[in-house]
N, CA, C and O atoms as CSV, one atom per row, in Angstrom:
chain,resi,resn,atom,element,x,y,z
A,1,UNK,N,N,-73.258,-38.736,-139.148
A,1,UNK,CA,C,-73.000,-38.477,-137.748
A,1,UNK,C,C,-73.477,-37.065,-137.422
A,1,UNK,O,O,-73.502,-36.111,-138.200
A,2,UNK,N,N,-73.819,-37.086,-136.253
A,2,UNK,CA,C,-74.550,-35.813,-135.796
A,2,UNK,C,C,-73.655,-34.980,-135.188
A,2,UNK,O,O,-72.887,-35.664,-134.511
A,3,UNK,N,N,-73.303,-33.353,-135.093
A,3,UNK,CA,C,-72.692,-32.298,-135.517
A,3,UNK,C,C,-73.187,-32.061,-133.164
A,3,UNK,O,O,-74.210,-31.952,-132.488
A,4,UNK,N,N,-72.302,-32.088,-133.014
A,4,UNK,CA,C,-72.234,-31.343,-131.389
A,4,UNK,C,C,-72.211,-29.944,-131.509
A,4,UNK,O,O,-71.095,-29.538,-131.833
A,5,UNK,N,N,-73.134,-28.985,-131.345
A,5,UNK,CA,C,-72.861,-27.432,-130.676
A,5,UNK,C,C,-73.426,-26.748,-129.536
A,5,UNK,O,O,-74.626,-26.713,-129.263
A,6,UNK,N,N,-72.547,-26.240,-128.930
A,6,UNK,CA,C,-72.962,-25.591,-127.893
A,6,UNK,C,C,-73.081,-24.173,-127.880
A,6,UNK,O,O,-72.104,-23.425,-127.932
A,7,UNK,N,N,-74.715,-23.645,-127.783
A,7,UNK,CA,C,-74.675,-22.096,-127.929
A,7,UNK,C,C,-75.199,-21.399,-126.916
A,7,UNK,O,O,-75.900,-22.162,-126.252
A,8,UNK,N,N,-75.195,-20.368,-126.500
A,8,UNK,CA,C,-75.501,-19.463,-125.664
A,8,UNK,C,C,-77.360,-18.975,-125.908
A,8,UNK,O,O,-77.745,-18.554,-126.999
A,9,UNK,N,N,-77.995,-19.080,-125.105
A,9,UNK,CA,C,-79.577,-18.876,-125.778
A,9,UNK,C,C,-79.935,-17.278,-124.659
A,9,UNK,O,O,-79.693,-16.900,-123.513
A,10,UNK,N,N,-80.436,-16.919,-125.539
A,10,UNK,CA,C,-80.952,-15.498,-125.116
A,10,UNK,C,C,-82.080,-15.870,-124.733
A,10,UNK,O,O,-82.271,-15.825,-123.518
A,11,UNK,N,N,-83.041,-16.290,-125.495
A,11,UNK,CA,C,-84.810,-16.806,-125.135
A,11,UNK,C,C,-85.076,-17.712,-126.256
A,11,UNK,O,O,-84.475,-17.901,-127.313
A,12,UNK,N,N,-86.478,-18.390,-125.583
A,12,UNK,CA,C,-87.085,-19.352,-126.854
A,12,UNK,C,C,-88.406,-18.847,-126.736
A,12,UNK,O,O,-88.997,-17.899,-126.219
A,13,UNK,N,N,-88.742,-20.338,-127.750
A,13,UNK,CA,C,-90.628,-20.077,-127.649
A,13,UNK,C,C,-91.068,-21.332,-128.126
A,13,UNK,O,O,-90.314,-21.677,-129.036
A,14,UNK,N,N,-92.064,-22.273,-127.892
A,14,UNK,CA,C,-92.366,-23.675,-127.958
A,14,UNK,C,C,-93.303,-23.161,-128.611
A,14,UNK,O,O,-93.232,-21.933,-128.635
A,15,UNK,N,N,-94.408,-23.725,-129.313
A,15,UNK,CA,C,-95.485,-24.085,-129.509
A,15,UNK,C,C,-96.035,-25.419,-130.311
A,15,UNK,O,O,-95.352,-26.003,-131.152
A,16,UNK,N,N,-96.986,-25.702,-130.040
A,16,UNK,CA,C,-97.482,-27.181,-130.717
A,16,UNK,C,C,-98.057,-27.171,-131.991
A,16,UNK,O,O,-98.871,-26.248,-132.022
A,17,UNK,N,N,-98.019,-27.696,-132.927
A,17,UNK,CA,C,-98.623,-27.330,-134.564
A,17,UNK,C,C,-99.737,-28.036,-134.347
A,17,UNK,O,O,-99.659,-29.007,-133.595
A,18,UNK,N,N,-100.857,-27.730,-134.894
A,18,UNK,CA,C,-102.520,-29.228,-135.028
A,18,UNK,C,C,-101.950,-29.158,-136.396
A,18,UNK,O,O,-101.900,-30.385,-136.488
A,19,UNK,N,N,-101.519,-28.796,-137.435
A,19,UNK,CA,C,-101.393,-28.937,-138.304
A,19,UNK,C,C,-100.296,-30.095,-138.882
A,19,UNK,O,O,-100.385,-30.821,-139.872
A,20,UNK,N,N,-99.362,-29.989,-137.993
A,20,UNK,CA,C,-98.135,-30.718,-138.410
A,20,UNK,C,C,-97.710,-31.895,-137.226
A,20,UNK,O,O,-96.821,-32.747,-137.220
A,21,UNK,N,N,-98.558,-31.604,-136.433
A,21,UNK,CA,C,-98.818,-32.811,-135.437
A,21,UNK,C,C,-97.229,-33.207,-134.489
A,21,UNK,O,O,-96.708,-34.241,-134.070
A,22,UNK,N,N,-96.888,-31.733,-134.471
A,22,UNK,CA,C,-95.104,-31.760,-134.304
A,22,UNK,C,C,-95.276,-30.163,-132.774
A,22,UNK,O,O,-96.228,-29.471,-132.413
A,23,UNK,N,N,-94.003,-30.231,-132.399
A,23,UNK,CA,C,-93.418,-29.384,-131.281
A,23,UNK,C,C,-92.762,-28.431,-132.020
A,23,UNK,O,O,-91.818,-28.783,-132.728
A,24,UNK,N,N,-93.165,-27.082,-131.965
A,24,UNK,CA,C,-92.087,-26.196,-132.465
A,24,UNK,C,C,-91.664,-25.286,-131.792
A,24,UNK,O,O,-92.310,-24.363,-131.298
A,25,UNK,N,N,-89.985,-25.596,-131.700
A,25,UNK,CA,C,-89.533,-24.878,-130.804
A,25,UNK,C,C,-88.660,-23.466,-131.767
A,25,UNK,O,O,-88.592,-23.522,-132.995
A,26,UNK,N,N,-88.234,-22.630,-131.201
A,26,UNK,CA,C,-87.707,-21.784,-131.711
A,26,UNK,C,C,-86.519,-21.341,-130.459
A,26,UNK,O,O,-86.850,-20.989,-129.327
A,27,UNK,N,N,-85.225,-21.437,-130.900
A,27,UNK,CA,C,-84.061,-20.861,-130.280
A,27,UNK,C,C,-83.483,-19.453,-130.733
A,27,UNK,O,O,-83.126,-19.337,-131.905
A,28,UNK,N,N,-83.409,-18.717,-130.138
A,28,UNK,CA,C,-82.797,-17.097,-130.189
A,28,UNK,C,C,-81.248,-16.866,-129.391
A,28,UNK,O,O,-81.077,-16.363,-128.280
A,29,UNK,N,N,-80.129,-17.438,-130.399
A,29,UNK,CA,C,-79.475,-17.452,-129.799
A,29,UNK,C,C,-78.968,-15.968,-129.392
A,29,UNK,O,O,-79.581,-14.931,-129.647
A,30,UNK,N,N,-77.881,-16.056,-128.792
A,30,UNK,CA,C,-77.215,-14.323,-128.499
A,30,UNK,C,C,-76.730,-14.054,-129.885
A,30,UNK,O,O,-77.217,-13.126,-130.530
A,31,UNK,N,N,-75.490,-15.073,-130.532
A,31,UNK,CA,C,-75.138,-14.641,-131.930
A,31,UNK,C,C,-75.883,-15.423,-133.001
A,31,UNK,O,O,-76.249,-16.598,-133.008
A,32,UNK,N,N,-75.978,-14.684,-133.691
A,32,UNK,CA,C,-76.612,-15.191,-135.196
A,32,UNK,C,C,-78.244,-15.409,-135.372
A,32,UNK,O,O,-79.091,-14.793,-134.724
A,33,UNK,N,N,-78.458,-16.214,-136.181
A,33,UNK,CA,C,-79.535,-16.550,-136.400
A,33,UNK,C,C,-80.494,-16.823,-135.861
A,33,UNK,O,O,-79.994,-17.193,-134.798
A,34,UNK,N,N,-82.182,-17.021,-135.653
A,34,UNK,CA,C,-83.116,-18.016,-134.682
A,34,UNK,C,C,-82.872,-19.643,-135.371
A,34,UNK,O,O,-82.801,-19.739,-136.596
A,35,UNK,N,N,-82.802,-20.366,-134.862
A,35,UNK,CA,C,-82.852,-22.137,-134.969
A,35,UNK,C,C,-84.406,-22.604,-135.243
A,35,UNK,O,O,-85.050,-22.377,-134.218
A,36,UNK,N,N,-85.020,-23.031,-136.009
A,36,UNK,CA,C,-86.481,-23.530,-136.126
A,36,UNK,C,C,-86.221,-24.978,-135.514
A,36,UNK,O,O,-85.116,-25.459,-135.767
A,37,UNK,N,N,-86.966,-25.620,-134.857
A,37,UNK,CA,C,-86.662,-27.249,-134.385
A,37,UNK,C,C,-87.845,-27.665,-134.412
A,37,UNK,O,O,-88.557,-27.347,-133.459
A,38,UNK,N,N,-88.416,-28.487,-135.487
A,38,UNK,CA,C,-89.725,-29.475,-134.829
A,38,UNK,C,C,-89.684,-30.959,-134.775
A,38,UNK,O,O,-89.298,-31.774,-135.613
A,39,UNK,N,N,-90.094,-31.084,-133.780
A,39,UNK,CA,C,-90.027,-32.322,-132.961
A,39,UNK,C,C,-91.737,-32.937,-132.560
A,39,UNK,O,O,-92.798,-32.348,-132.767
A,40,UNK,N,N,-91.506,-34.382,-131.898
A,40,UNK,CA,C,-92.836,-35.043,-132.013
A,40,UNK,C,C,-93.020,-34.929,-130.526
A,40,UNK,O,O,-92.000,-35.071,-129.851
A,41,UNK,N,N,-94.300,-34.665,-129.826
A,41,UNK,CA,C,-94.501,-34.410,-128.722
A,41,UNK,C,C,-93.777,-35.563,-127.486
A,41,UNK,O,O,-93.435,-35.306,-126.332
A,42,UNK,N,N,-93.724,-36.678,-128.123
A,42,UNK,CA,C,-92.551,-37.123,-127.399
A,42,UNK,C,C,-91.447,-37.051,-127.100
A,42,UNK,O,O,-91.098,-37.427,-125.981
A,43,UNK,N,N,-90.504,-36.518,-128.051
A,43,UNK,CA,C,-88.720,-35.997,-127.796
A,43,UNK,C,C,-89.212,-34.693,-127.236
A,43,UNK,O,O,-88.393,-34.397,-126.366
A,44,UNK,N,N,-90.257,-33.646,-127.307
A,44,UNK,CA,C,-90.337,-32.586,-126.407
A,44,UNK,C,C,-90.656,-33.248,-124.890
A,44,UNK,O,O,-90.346,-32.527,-123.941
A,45,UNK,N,N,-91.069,-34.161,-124.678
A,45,UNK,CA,C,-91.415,-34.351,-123.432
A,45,UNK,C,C,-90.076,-34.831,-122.715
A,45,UNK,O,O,-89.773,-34.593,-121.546
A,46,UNK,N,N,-89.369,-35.519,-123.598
A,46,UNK,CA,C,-87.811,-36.320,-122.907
A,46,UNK,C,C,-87.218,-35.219,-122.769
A,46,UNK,O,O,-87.028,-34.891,-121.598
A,47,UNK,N,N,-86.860,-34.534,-123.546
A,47,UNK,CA,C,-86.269,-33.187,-123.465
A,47,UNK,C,C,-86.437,-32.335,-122.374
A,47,UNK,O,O,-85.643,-32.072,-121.471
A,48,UNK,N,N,-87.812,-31.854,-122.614
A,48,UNK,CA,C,-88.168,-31.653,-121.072
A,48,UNK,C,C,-87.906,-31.957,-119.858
A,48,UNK,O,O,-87.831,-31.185,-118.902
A,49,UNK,N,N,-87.678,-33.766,-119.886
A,49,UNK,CA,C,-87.515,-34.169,-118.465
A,49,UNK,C,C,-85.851,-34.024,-118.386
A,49,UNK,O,O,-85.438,-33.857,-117.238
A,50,UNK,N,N,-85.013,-34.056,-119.252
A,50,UNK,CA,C,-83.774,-34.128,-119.295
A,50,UNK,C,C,-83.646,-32.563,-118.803
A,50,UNK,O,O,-82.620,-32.478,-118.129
A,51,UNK,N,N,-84.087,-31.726,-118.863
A,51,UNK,CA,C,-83.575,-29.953,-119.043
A,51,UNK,C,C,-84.326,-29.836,-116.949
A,51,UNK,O,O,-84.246,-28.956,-116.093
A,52,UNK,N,N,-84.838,-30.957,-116.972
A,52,UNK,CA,C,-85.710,-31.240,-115.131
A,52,UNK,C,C,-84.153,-31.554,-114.427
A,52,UNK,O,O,-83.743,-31.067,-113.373
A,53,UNK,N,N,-83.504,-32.399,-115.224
A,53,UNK,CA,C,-82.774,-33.297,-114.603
A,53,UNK,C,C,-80.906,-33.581,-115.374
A,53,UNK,O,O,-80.362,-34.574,-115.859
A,54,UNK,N,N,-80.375,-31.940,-115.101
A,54,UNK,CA,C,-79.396,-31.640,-116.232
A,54,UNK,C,C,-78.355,-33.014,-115.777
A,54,UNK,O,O,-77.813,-33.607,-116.710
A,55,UNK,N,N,-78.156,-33.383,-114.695
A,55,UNK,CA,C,-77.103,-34.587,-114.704
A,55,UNK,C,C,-77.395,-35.661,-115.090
A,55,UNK,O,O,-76.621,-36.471,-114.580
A,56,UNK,N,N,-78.191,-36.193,-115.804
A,56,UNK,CA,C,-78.697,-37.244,-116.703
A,56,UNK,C,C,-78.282,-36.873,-117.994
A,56,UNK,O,O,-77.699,-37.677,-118.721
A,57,UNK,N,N,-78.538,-35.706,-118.344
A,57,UNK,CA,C,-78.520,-35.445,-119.851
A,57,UNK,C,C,-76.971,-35.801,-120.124
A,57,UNK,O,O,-76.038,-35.269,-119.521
A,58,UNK,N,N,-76.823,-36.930,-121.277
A,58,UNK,CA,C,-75.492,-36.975,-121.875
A,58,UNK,C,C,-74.984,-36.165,-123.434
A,58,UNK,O,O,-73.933,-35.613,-123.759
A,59,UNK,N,N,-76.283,-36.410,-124.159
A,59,UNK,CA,C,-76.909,-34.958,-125.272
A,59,UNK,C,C,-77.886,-35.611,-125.626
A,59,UNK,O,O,-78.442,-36.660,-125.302
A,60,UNK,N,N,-78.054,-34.498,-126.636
A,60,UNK,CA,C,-79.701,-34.837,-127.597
A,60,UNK,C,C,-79.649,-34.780,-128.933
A,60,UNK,O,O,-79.314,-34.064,-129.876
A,61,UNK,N,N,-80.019,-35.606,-128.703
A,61,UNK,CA,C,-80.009,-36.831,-130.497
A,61,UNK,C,C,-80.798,-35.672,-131.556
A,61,UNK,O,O,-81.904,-35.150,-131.416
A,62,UNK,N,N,-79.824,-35.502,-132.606
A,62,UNK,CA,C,-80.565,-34.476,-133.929
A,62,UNK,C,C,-80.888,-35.476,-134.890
A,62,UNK,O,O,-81.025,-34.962,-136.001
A,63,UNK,N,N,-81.093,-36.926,-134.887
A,63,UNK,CA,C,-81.123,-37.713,-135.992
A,63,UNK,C,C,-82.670,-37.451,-136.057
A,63,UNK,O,O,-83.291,-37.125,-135.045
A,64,UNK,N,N,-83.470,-37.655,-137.694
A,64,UNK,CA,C,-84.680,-37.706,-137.544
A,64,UNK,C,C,-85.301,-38.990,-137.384
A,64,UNK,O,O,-84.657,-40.034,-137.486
A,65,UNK,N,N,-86.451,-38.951,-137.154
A,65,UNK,CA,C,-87.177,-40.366,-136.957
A,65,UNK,C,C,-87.576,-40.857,-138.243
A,65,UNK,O,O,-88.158,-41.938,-138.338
């Protein structure tokens, strides 16, 4: 089962890998650590439209594919 947290984000930074054929996002939260996240250009795009459209979003799935 997948782990719910809610953190406070200072800034990010996306970029796309050609190498790894994946979305990499990077989270900077206020406390602690940066978060590495890569994802397939499709869950960045849902994501995307969900972060368009915050009263839709119910959460976002950390399971891998």
């Amino acid at each position: 089962m997948s782990e719910k947290k809610v953190i406070a984000v200072k800034d990010w930074n996306c970029a796309m890998s050609d190498e790894l054929g994946r979305v990499a996002l990077m989270i900077n939260p206020t406390d602690g650590e940066p978060i590495l996240v890569l994802m397939t250009i499709f869950q960045a795009a849902r994501m995307g439209r969900e972060l368009q459209s915050p009263k839709r979003v119910s959460s976002i799935s950390t399971k891998r594919a």
